[in-house]
N, C-alpha and C positions, 0 to 999 in steps of 0.2 A: 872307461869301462862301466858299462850301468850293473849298481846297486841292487842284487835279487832279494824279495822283501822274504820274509821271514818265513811267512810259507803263502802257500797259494792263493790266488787274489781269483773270487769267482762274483758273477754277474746273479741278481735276484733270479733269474730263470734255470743258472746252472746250479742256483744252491739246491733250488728246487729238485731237480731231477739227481743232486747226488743224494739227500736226505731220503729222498724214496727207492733210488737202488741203492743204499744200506739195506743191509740183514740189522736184526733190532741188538744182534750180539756185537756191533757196532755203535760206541757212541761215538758222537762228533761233538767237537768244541767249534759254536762260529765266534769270531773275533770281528770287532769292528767299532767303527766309530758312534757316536750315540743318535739316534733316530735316524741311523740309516736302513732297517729294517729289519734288524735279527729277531724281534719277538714274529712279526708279518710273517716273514717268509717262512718260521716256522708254523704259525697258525695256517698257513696256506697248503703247505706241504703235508701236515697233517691229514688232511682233507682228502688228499690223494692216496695214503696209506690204507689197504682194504689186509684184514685178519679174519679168517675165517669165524671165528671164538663168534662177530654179530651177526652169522648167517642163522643161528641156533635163533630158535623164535623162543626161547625161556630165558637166552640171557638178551634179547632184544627188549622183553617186557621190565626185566628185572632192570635194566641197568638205564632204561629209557633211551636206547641209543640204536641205530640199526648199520648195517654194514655199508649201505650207498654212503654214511655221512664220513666216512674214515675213521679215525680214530680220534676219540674226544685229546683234550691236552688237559695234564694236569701242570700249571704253574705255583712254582714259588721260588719269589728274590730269596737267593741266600745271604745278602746283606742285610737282611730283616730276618735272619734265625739265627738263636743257638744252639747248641749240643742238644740243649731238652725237645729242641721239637723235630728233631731225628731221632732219640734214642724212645722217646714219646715219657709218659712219667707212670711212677711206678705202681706197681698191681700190688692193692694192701690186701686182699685176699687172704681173709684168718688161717684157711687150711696150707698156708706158702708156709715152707720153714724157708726160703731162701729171696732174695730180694730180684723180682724180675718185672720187663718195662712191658707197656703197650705202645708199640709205636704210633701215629698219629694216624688219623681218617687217611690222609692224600697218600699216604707210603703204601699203606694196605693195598687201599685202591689198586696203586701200581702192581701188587703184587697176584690181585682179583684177576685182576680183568687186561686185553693191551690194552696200555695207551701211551701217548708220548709225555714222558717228562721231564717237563723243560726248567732247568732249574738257570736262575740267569744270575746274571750279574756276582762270578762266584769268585774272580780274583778282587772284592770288595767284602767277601767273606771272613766270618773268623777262622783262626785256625784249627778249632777245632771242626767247625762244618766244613771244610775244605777236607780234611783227613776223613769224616766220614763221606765225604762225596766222590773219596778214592773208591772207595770198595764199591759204592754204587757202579760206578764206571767202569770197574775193570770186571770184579769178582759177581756184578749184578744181584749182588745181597746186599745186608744190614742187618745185624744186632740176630743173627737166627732166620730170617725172612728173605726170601728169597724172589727176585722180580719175575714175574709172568712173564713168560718165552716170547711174547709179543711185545713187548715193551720195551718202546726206545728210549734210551738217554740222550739228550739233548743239552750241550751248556752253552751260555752266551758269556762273553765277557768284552769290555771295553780296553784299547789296548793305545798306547800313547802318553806321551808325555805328560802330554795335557791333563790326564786324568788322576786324580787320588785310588790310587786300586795299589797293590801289592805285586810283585814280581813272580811270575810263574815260572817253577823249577822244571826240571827236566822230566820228574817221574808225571808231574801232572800231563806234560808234553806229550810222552810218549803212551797214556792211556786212551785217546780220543786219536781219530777224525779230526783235522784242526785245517781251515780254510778263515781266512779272512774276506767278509762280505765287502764289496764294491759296486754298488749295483749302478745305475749307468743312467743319465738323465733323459734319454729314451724310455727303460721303463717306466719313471716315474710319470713320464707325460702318458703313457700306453695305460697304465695302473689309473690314475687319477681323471682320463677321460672316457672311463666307466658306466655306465647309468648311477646315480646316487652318488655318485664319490665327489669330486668337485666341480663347481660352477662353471663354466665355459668360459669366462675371462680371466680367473686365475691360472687353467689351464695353457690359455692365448699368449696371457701372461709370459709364464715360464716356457713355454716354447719358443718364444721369441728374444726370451733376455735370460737364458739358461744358465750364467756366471751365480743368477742371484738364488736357484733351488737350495745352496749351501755354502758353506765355508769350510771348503778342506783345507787346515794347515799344512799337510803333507803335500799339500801341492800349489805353491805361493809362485810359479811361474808365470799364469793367468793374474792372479790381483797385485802381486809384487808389495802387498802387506802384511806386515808380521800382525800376527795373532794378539791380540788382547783379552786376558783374560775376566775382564769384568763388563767388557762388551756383548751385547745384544746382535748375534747372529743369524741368521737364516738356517734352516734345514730344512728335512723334508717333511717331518713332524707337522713342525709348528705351519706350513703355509697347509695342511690337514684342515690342523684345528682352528687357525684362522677364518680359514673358508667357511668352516661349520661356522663360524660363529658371525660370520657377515652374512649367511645365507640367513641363518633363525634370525637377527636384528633388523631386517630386510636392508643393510646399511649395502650391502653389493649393489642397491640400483641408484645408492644416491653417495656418492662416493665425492661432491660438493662440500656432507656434511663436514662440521671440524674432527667429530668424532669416527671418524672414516680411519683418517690418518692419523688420529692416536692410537685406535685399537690396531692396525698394520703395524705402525712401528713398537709399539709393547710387544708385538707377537715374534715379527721378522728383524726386526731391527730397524737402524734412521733410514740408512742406506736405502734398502730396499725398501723403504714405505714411500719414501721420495719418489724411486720410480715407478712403482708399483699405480700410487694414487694420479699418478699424471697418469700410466695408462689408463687409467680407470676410466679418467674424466674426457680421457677422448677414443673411448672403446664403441661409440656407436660409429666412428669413423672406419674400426677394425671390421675384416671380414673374416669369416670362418672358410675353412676348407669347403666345408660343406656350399658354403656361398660358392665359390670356386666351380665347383665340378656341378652343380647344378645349374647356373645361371653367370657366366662369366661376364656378358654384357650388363649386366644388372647390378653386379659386383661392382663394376667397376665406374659404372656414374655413382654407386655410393661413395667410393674412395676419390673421386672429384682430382683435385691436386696432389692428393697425398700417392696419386699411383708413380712413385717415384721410384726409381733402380732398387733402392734398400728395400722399400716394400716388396717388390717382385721379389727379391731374393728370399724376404720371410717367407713369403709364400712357397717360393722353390723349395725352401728346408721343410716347412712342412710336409708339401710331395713325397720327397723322399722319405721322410716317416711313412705315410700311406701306402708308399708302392713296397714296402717291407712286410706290409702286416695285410694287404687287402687287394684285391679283382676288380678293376675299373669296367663298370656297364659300358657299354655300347653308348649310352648318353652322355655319361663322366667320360669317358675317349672323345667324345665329338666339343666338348666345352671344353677339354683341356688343349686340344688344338686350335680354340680360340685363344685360350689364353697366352700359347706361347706365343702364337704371331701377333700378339700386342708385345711380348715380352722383349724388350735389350735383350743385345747378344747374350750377355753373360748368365746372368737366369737361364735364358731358354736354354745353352748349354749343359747347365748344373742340373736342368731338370730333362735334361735327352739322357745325358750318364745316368740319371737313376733310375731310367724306364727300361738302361740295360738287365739291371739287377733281377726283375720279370720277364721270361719271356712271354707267357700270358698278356701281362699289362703291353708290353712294345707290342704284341701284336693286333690289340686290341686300337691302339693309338696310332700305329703306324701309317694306317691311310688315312688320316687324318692330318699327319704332319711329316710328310715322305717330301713332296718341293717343297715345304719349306726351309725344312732341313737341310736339303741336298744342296737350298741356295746360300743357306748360312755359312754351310763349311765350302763352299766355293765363290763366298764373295761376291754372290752377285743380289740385286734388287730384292727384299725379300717383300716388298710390298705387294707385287703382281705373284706371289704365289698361291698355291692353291690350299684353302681353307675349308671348313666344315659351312663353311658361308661363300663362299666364291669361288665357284668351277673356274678350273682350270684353261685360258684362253684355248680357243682352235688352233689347231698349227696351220699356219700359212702354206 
């Protein structure tokens, strides 16, 4: 009988879409593992949130912020506060017979203006910030001070064995929204081949050897290795900031040097610097998508020997990324039925099922790859079928 995880387990896209259908008298608790995205997807989700308060061109000037950009986010780790910089420190105020606080700039804030606040890392809190981050959550006050109606709560927390953090009790439970983040190594290759974001062959990379995006202990069926904890792991972070930092050293085009494959493995780990730096060194051999569907002949004298079964099938996994998220031209239809009539059965199979998933895209490709098809699933010659290059014989 399979193990149901503790609560609901959602995709970067669904967190998305539940963070912005909450009303802000909702906060949500996301749960997850460490750089798998919970500070992102809330910055992204933000962005999506629109409150009327920046339509007002007085509080657009005052606050420097306008209503297209969503809602700004205020952040702060609660593992770096204590009581004092929530209750804020105290007002000496001569004319005071009695002892009262100013809370701090970012609380006010909250209470000014919407915005999201996103307090992280809060089961590594003390107990005293954890008790005042009650009332923020449920009762959407503090100390006298009450949150502006537009303002959401947002907490992150890291959850597992693995981690130094403290046990959350039930009352904390039952104040939030609580979804644990799993986001899916699809988005991350969707997210990360971006404009600006990362390089094309660390993208190529992990598309192609997707075991190495991370290291989830929770799920050692794939690597069949227990966890160590002073080991150097991959996630999704660190191939981030790796990238940034092979692109500024210009070291992504010379991946020869030694300092290639120290700075990979400081960042990712041995494992994956190992493989990583051999793809590197033989990434002019690689061809992109793009190579693909614009010029498949030309692709493919680059790839020489290397157009071997396994390679089709990279490629076929690819496809199937593509025909999820994108509309193949009339041009990219007429190359990719070049490409399957070079492809083993097996490929061209994997990449017919995914052209189910569109029917736009099947129908764009269809006449393009209808006898070859027809002779693949009946077993007969596929070499004399008809191509985006080779009209189909006369009938006798």
């Amino acid at each position: 009988m399979a193990v149901l995880a503790p609560v609901v387990q959602v995709e970067m896209e669904q967190l998305q879409k539940l963070l912005v259908a909450f009303g802000p008298e909702i906060s949500v608790c996301i749960r997850g593992r460490h750089a798998v995205g919970k500070s992102e997807g809330t910055y992204q989700s933000a962005a999506l949130m629109r409150d009327d308060f920046y339509k007002d061109e007085d509080n657009q000037k005052r606050y420097n912020w306008k209503y297209e950009q969503g809602l700004p986010v205020v952040e702060r780790r609660l593992s770096q506060l204590t009581e004092g910089d929530l209750t804020g420190m105290p007002d000496l105020g001569a004319e005071r017979k009695s002892t009262a606080f100013k809370p701090c700039d970012w609380l006010i804030d909250a209470t000014e203006r919407p915005v999201v606040l996103f307090l992280d890392e809060r089961n590594r809190a003390l107990e005293g910030v954890k008790q005042a981050v009650f009332q923020l959550m449920d009762s959407r006050a503090f100390y006298g001070y009450k949150l502006h109606p537009g303002t959401r709560v947002i907490i992150a927390e890291n959850v597992g064995d693995l981690y130094n953090v403290q046990q959350t009790d039930p009352a904390e439970v039952s104040r939030a929204a609580t979804v644990e983040l799993k986001p899916s190594v699809d988005e991350w290759i969707k997210y990360a081949s971006l404009p600006g974001k990362c390089h094309p062959l660390t993208v190529d990379f992990i598309r192609q050897n997707r075991e190495f995006l991370e290291f989830d202990p929770d799920d050692q069926s794939k690597t069949k290795k227990a966890y160590e904890s002073n080991k150097k792991y991959p996630d999704r972070r660190s191939w981030f900031k790796l990238d940034q930092q092979l692109q500024r050293t210009k070291l992504i085009d010379t991946p020869f040097e030694n300092l290639f494959y120290t700075m990979v493995a400081s960042m990712v780990g041995i494992e994956a610097a190992l493989k990583f730096t051999d793809f590197a060194k033989n990434y002019d051999r690689q061809i992109s998508l793009k190579d693909v569907l614009s010029d498949w002949p030309k692709a493919k004298l680059r790839l020489g020997t290397a157009a071997t079964t396994p390679k089709y099938m990279e490629i076929a996994d690819k496809l199937k990324i593509f025909f999820k998220n994108e509309i193949l031209s009339d041009a990219q239809a007429k190359q990719l039925g070049l490409f399957m009539a070079d492809c083993p059965s097996e490929p061209r199979m994997v990449v017919w099922g995914a052209l189910q998933v569109s029917n736009k895209n099947l129908f764009k490709a269809h006449k393009y790859v209808e006898d070859l098809m027809v002779r693949t699933a009946t077993g007969e010659d596929t070499s004399e079928a008809q191509t985006p290059s080779v009209p189909a014989k006369a009938k006798k």
